[in-house]
C-alpha positions in Angstrom: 63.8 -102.5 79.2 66.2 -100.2 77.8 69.4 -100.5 76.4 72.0 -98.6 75.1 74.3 -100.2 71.5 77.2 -98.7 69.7 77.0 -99.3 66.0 80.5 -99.0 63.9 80.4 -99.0 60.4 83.2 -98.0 57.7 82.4 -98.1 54.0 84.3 -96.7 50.9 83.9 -95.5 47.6 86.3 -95.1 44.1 85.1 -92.1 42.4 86.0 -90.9 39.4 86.6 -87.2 40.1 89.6 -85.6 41.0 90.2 -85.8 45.0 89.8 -81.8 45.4 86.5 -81.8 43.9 85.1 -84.7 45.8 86.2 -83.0 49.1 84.6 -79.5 47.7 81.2 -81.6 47.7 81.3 -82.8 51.5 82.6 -79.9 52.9 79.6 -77.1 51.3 77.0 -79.0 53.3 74.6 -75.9 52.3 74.7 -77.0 48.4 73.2 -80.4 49.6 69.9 -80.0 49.1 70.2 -79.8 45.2 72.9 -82.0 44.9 72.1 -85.1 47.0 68.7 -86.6 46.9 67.9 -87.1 50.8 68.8 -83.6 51.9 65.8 -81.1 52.0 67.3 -77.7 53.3 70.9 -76.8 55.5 70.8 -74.3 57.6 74.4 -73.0 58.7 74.2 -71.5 62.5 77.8 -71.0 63.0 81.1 -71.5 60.7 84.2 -69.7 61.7 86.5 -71.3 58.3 87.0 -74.6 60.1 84.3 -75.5 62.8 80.5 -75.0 61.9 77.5 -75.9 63.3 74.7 -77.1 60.8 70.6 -77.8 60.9 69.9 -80.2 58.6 66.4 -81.7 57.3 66.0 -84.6 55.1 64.0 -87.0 54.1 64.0 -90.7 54.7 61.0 -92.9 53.3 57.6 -90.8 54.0 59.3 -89.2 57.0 61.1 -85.5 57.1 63.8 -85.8 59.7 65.7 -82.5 61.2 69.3 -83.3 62.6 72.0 -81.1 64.3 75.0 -81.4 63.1 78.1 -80.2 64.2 81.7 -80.8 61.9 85.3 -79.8 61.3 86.8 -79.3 57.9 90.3 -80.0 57.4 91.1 -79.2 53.7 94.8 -80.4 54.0 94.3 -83.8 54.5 90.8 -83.5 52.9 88.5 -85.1 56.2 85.8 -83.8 57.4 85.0 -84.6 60.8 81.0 -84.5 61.9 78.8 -85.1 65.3 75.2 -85.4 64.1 72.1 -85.7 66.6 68.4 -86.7 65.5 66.4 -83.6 66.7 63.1 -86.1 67.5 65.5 -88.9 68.8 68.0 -87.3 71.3 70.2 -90.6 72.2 70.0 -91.1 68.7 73.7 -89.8 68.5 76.3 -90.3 65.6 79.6 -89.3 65.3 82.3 -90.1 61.8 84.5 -88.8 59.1 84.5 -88.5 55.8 88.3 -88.6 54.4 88.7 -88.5 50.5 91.9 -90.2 49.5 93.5 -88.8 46.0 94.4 -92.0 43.9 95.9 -90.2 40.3 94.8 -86.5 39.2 90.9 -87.6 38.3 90.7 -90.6 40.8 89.9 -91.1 44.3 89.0 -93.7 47.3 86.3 -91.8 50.2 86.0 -93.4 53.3 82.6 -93.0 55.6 83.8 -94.0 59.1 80.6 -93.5 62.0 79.5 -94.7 65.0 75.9 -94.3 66.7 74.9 -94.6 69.7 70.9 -95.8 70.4 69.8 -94.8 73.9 66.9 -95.9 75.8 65.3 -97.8 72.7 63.7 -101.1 73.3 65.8 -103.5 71.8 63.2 -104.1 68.9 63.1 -100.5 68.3 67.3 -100.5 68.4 67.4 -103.0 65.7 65.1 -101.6 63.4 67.4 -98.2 64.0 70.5 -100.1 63.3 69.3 -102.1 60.6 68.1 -98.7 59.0 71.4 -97.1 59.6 73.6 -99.6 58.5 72.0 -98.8 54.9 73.0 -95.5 55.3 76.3 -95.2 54.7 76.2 -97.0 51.0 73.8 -94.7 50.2 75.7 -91.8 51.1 78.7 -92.9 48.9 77.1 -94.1 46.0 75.1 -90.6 45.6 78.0 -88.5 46.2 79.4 -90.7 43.6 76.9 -90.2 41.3 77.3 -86.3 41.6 80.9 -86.5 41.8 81.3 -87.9 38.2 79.5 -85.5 36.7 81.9 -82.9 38.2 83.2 -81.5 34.4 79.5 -80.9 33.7 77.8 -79.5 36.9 78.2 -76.1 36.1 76.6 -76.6 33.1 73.3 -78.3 34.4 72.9 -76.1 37.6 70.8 -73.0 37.4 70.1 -70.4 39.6 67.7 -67.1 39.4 65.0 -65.1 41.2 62.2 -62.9 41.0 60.3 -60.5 43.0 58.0 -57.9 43.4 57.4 -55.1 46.0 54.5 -55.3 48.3 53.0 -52.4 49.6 51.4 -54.1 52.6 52.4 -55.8 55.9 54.9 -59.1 55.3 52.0 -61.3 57.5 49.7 -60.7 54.4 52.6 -61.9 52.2 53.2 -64.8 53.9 50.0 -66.6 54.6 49.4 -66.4 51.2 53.1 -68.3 50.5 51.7 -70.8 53.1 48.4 -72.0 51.9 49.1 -73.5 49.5 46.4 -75.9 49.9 44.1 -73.0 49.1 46.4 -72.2 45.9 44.2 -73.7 43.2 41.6 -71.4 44.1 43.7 -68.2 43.5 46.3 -69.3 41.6 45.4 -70.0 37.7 48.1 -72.4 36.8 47.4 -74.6 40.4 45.1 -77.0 39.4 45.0 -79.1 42.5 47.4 -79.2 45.4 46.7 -81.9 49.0 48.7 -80.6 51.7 50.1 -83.4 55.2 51.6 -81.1 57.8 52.0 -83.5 60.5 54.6 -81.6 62.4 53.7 -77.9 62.5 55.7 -75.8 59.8 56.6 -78.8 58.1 54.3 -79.4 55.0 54.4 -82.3 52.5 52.9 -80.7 49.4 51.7 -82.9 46.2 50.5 -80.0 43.4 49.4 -80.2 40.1 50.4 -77.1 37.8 50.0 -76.1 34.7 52.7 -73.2 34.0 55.0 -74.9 31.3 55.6 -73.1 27.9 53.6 -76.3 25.8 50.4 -75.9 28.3 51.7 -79.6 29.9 49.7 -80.2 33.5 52.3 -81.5 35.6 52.5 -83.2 39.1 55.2 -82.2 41.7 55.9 -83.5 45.5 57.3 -80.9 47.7 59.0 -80.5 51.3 58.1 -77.0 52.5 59.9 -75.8 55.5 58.0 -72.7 57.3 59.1 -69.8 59.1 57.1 -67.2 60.2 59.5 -65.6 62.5 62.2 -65.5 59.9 59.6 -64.6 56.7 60.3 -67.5 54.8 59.6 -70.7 53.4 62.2 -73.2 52.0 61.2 -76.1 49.9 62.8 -79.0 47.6 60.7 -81.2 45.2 60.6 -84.8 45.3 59.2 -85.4 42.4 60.4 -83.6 39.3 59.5 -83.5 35.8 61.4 -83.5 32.6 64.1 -81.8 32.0 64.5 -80.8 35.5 66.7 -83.6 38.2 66.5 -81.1 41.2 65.1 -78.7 42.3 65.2 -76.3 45.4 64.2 -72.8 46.5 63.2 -70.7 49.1 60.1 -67.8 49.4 61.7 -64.6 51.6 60.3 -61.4 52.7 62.4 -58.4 53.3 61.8 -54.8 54.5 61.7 -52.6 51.7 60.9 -48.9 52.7 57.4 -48.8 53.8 56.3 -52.5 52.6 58.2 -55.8 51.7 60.3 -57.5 48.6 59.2 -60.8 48.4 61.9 -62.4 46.6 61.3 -66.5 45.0 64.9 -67.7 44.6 65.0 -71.2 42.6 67.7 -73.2 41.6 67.9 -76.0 39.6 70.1 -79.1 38.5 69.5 -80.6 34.7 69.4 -84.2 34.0 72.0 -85.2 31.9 69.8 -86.7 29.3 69.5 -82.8 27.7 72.7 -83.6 26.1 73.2 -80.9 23.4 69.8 -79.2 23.8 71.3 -78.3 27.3 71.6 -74.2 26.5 67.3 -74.6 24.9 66.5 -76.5 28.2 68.2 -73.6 30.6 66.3 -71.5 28.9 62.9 -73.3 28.8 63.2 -74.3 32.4 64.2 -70.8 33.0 60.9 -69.4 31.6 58.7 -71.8 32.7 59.5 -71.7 36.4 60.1 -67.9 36.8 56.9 -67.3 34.5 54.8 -69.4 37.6 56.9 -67.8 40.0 56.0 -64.2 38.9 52.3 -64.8 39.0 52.3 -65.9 42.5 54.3 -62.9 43.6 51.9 -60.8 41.7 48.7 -62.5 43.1 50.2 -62.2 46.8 50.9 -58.8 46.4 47.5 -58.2 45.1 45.6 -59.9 48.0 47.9 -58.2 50.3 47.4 -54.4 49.1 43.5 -55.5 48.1 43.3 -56.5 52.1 45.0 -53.7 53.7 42.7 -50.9 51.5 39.8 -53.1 52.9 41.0 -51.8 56.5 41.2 -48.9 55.8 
């Protein structure tokens, strides 16, 4: 038999971070992905300054879970009001705010207020939801806290930069190289190995072992890659990082470019705070390492692609 529960939950937070900057965090949802652990990519649909309509992917255990979300940011009295829906659980329905409380000029109390609704769950499957949920919120909170603290610092440990070549060939070429990647060790040198789950199509779980850093190091990553062909591009966020890195996102695009297509690699990336001093050498040594892989692959798309099309001809 079905049933439908309403779950209330309120939890709060002190952070150490001045009240302004704690709000900044929670209201650019789009910077999630790099910042927070769970989120994997946010996709803004519609913002008009104070209502926006988000789709959000994340990842919760082994599962990749896509939401809708729907909030209003008020920056005056620092809350963010939100309506989120599970896109593979429709009565799955959660609605809250976030309000961030200033408590001195580098201190502040954050409140999570949410409710969710469970329809037509067996009551087993309800309580397994709620139980589930009701971790949530802590969760939330202590990672924004964890982010927030290091506010002085961020712009020192995030990085961001791209590269990209011009393809003289069709962007479908392009692209099904980006997305078999299960088929990169064989043509790309510094993939050694690379197992690919894609249980829901155009969403791939990707483990890959490279070996692209400036000291020759074979290293193993985990990777969310979100596809889409319609839109030329692939998103991804790694779930397992190696040293120096603590996160890191990007996202594979192909755009027009007079008779072929750029294919542009966009990364960025957050430093762990254990570089300490040797923060400038690790920018750069993350910087070389990640754009030096990044380069090849562009290169060895665009030579399959242009190698291809003079086949066909």
């Amino acid at each position: 038999m079905s049933s439908q529960r309403v779950h209330a939950s309120e939890r709060t937070a002190w952070i150490a971070a001045p009240a302004g900057v704690v709000y900044g965090l929670l209201a650019d949802a789009v910077r999630w992905p790099l910042l927070l652990p769970a989120p994997v990519h946010v996709e803004r649909m519609d913002f008009d300054g104070v209502r926006e309509r988000l789709r959000l992917w994340d990842v919760a255990g082994e599962r990749v879970r896509s939401f809708h979300l729907r909030r209003v940011l008020h920056p005056r009295s620092r809350t963010v009001e939100f309506e989120q829906e599970d896109t593979a659980r429709p009565g799955a329905h959660t609605t809250g705010t976030w309000a961030v409380e200033a408590r001195g000029a580098a201190a502040c109390l954050v409140t999570l207020r949410q409710e969710r609704t469970l329809e037509g769950l067996p009551a087993a499957g309800t309580e397994r939801s709620r139980q589930e949920w009701e971790a949530e919120p802590a969760e939330r909170l202590a990672h924004l806290k964890a982010v927030a603290e290091r506010w002085e610092r961020l712009d020192e440990l995030l990085l961001s930069f791209e590269d990209s070549v011009h393809v003289d060939g069709p962007a479908e070429l392009v692209y099904d190289f980006l997305h078999r990647i299960a088929d990169w060790p064989e043509r790309v040198p510094h993939v050694e190995s690379a197992s690919v789950i894609e249980d829901v199509p155009g969403v791939q779980v990707a483990a890959v072992d490279t070996c692209a850093t400036p000291d020759g190091r074979t290293i193993a990553t985990k990777a969310v890659r979100l596809c889409f062909p319609s839109a030329a591009r692939i998103v991804y966020k790694e779930l397992v990082t190696p040293e120096p890195i603590a996160a890191h996102t990007g996202e594979w695009s192909l755009i027009p470019d007079g008779d072929g297509v750029r294919v542009v690699c966009a990364q960025q990336v957050m430093l762990r705070e254990e570089a300490g001093t040797e923060l400038v050498e690790a920018r750069r040594y993350v910087r070389t390492w990640l754009g030096r892989a990044s380069t090849e692959t562009l290169r060895l798309a665009k030579w399959r692609a242009q190698t291809t099309v003079r086949r066909l001809r």
